[in-house]
Each structure stands twice: as structure tokens, then as C-alpha cells.
C-alpha positions in Angstrom: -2.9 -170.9 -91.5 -2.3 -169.6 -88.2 -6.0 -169.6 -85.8 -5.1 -165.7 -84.4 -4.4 -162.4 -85.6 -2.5 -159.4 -84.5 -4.6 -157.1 -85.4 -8.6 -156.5 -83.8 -10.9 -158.9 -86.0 -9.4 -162.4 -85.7 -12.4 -163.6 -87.8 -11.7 -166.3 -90.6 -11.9 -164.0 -93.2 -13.7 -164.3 -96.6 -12.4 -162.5 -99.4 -14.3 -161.9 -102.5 -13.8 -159.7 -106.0 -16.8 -159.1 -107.9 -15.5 -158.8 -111.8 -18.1 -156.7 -113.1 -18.7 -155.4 -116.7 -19.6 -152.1 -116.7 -19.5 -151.7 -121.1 -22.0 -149.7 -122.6 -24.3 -152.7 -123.4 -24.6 -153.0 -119.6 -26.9 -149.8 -120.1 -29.2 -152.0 -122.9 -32.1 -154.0 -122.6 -31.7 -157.7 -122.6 -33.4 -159.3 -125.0 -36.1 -157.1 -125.6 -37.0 -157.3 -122.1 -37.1 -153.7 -121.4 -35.0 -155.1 -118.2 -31.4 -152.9 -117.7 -29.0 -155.8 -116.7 -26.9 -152.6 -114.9 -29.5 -151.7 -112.5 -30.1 -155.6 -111.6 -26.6 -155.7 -111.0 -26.6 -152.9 -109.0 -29.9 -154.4 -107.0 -28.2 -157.8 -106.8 -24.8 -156.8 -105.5 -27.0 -155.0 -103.1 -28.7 -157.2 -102.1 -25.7 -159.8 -101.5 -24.0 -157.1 -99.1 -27.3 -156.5 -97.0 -27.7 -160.7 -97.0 -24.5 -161.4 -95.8 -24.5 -158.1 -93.3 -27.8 -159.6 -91.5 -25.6 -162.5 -90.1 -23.3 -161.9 -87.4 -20.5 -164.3 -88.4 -20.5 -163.6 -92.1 -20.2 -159.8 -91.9 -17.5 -160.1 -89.5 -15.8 -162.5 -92.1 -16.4 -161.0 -95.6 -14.3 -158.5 -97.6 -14.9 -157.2 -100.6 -13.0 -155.5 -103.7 -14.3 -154.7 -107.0 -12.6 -154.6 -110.7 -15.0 -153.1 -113.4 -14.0 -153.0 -116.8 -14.6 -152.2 -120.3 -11.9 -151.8 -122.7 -9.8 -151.2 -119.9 -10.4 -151.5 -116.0 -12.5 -148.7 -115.0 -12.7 -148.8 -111.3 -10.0 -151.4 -109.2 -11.1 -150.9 -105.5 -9.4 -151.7 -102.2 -10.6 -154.5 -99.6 -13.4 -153.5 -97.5 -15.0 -155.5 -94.3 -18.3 -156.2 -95.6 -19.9 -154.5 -92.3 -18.2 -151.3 -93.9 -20.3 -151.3 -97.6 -22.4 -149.1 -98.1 -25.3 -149.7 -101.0 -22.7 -149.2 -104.6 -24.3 -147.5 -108.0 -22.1 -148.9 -110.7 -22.3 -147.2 -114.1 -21.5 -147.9 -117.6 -19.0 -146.0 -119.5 -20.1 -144.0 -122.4 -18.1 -145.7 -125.0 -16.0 -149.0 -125.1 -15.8 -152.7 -125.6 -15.3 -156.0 -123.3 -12.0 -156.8 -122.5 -12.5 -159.0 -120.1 -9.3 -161.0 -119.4 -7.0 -157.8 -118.2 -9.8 -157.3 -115.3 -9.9 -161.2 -114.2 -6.2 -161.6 -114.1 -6.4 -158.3 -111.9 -9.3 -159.7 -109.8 -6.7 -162.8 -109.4 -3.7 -160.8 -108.6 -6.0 -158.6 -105.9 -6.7 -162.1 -103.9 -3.6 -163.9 -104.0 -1.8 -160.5 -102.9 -5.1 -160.6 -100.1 -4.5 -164.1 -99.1 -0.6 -163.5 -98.3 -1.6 -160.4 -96.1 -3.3 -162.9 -94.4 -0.6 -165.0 -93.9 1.9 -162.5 -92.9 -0.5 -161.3 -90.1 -0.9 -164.3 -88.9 -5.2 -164.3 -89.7 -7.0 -167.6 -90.6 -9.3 -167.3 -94.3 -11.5 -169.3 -96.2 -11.4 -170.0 -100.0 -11.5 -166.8 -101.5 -14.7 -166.0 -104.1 -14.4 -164.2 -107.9 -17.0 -163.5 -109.3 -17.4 -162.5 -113.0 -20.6 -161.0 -114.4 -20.6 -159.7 -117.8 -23.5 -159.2 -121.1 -20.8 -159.2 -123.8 -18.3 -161.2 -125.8 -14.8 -160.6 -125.2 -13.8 -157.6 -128.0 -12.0 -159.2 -131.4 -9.1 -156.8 -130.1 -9.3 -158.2 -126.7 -5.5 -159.8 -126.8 -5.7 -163.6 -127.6 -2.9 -164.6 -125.3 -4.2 -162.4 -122.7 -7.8 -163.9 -122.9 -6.0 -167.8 -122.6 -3.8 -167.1 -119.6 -6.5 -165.6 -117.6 -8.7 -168.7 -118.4 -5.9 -170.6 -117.7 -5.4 -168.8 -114.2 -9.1 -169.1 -113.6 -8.5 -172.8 -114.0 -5.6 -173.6 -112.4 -7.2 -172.5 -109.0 -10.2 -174.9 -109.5 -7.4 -177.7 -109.2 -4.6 -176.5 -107.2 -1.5 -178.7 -106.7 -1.4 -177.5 -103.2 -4.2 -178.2 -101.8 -8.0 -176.4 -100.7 -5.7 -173.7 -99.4 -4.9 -172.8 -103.1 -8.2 -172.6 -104.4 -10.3 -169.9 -105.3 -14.0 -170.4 -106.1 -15.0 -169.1 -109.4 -18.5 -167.7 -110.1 -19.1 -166.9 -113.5 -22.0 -165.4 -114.8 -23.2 -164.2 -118.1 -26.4 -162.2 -119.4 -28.4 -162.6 -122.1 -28.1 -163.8 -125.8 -24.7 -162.1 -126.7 -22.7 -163.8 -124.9 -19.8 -166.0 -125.9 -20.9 -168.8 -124.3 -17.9 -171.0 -125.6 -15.6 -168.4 -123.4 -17.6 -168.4 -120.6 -17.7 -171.9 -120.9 -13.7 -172.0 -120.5 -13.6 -169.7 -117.6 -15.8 -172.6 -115.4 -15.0 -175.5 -116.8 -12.7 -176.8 -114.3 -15.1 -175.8 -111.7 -18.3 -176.6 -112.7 -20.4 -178.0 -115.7 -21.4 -174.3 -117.3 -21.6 -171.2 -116.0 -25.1 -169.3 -114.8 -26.8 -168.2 -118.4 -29.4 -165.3 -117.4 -31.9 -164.5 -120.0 -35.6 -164.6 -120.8 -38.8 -162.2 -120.1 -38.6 -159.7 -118.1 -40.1 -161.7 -114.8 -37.1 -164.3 -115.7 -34.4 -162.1 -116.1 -35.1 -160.5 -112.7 -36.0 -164.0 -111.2 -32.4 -165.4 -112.4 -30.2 -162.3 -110.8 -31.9 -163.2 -108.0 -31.7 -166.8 -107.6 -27.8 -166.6 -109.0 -27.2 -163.9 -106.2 -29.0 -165.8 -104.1 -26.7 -169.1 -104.6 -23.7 -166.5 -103.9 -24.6 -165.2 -100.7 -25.8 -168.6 -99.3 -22.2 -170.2 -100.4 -20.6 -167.2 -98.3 -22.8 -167.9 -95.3 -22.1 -172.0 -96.1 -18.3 -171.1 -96.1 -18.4 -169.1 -93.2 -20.7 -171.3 -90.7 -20.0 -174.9 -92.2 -18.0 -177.0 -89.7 -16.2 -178.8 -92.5 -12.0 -178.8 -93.8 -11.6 -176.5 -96.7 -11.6 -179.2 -99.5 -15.3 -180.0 -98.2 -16.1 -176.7 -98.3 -14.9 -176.4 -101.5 -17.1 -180.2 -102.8 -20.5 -178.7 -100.9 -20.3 -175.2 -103.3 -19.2 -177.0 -106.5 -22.2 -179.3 -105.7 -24.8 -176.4 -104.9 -23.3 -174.2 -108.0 -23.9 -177.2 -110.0 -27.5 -178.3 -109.1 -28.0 -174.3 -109.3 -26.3 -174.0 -113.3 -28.7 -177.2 -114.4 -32.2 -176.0 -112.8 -31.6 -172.8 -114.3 -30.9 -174.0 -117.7 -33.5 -176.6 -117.4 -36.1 -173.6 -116.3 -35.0 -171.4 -118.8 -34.9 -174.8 -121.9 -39.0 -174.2 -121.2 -38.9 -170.7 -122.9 
């Protein structure tokens, strides 16, 4: 990776795709909570931009892309410097299903096609972030081959044969009880032990967005700042995203 740019902002650059379900049961309540997981997700995203945009370094590093889906990909946005957001309101479509695994192999396309721009300008990166959030299983007519190579690609990035440099960082959140947890399960496996389960009362719900999007915005920041090689990067996340998946389970085990 080459340590300048070309082009203005020579800033190690972060890039991150938020993989966000936008179905119709993104509009209901979870659990009988009377808690709308869309308008979390809207608040959390939120949030994570204005977090990251209240440190100097990060803001300058950051860029972000979204893929939505339901039965198909609804919105597939470009790269934008995170100093550049403005606040998003994502909505859910009126009718349609989750199929999931054509909007993650997207989200992977988008940042290996981001991280060779990078490299053909010359500009220095970190590990790249996906994250996935989504209230659904994946649809019975959600393509069975499909579904396994995009687990598979989600996978093969946790343990690339070419190093740190190959890796991207998979965050992959589910909400509520209707979940497939065994395919969620799949999708972080070869990052972490389980993947962040949000669910409860209404006060838990909301606490669990939070502290998830909190644990997302303080591995940017960690990425950004830490003085460490990209493979020790990559241990200190899978370590926080780990202690983060078992206090959240073991907090929620109480219900």
C-alpha cells in the first residue's frame, strides 16, 4: 500500500457498506415491544455517522456506501467521505421478502472494487467494514447456491490467504425472534463466535442498537487511531466483537 495519494485527502482510508434490510417486517414491532426496528436503524446509523464525524482523524478516514434490500436490492449507493453524510431515513418497501445473499455479495463486490481504487491511486486503507443488519430469515425462494457462496465470501475474508491486507471485517447483526439464527450463525462464524442477537423489552431493544452501534463506531475510531500492523488491528476488533456478542447474550439469557 503506497503511504500517499494523488489526489487531496491522503488519509488512510476506511471503507465501510452497511447491508441493511429494508423488508416490510423492518416496519413491525419486535417482539411485542411496540419498538420499530427501522426507526432504530435509522437512529443508530445516525448516530454512528455523527460519532465518527466528532473525531478529526476518523471523519477524514471513513467512507461509506449502503446496499438495502428486500427481494431485490433496493437502494446500491456510491462511496461517500463520512464528513459528507448527511442524517439518512431508510424506509421499508411496501411489499417483499429477504433475500439477503444478492445484497452481501454486492456489499463485497462494492469494497473489493473500493479497495483497488485505492491501490491504483496510490492511497493507503485500513481493513474495510460490512456490516449486515437484518429482522428476517432469508426467503424459501431466496436461491440456495446464492445464499452459500455469499457465506462462503463472507468467510473467506475472515481468513484470507494473503494476509490482513485481504480481510474484511464482518459485522453481522440480527433483530429479534425471527431470525434464522443458524444463517446468521454462518455468516460470522469464521470471524467471531455468533453474531449480535437484538431482542427483548422495549428498554432492551433500544439498549442493544445502541451498545452494538456503539461497538461499531469505537472499532472504526480503534482502526483509525491504533498504532498497530493490520493483522493486530484485525485480533483487537475480533477480541472486542467477541467480549461484545457474549455480554449481550449473557444480558439478554436473564430475560
Amino acid at each position: 500500500m503506497s503511504q500517499t495519494g494523488r489526489f487531496g485527502n491522503t488519509s488512510k482510508r476506511l471503507p465501510i457498506v452497511f447491508c441493511l434490510d429494508v423488508s416490510p417486517s423492518m416496519n413491525w414491532d419486535v417482539d411485542n415491544s411496540d419498538i420499530i426496528p427501522i426507526e432504530l436503524l435509522n437512529d443508530s446509523v445516525n448516530t454512528f455517522i455523527r460519532e465518527i464525524n466528532s473525531d478529526g482523524r476518523t471523519k477524514s478516514s471513513a467512507e461509506v456506501a449502503y446496499v438495502t434490500f428486500s427481494t431485490n436490492i433496493e437502494v446500491d449507493s456510491q462511496f461517500m467521505p463520512a464528513r459528507n453524510l448527511d442524517n439518512i431515513h431508510l424506509k421499508t418497501v411496501r411489499e417483499g421478502g429477504t433475500n439477503m445473499a444478492q445484497a452481501v455479495l454486492r456489499a463485497y463486490e462494492k469494497l473489493e472494487q473500493r479497495v483497488a481504487m485505492y491501490e491504483q491511486m496510490g492511497l493507503r486503507y485500513n481493513v474495510p467494514f460490512f456490516v449486515l443488519v437484518t429482522d428476517g430469515n432469508p426467503d424459501d425462494n431466496d436461491d440456495n447456491e446464492l445464499q452459500k457462496r455469499a457465506i462462503e465470501t463472507v468467510n473467506a475474508h475472515c481468513h484470507s490467504h494473503h494476509g490482513a491486507s485481504g480481510i474484511i471485517i464482518p459485522f453481522i447483526v440480527g433483530v429479534g425472534s425471527r431470525v434464522d439464527k443458524n444463517t446468521l450463525l454462518r455468516y460470522s462464524e469464521g470471524f467471531t463466535n455468533g453474531f449480535f442477537h437484538i431482542r427483548g423489552n422495549s428498554e432492551q431493544v433500544q439498549t442493544c442498537f445502541a451498545d452494538v452501534f456503539r461497538v461499531i463506531s469505537n472499532s472504526t475510531k480503534a482502526s483509525v487511531h491504533l498504532n498497530l500492523s493490520a493483522g493486530e488491528i484485525v485480533e483487537t476488533i475480533r477480541t472486542t466483537m467477541n467480549k461484545g456478542v457474549e455480554e449481550l447474550d449473557r444480558e439478554l439469557a436473564r430475560l
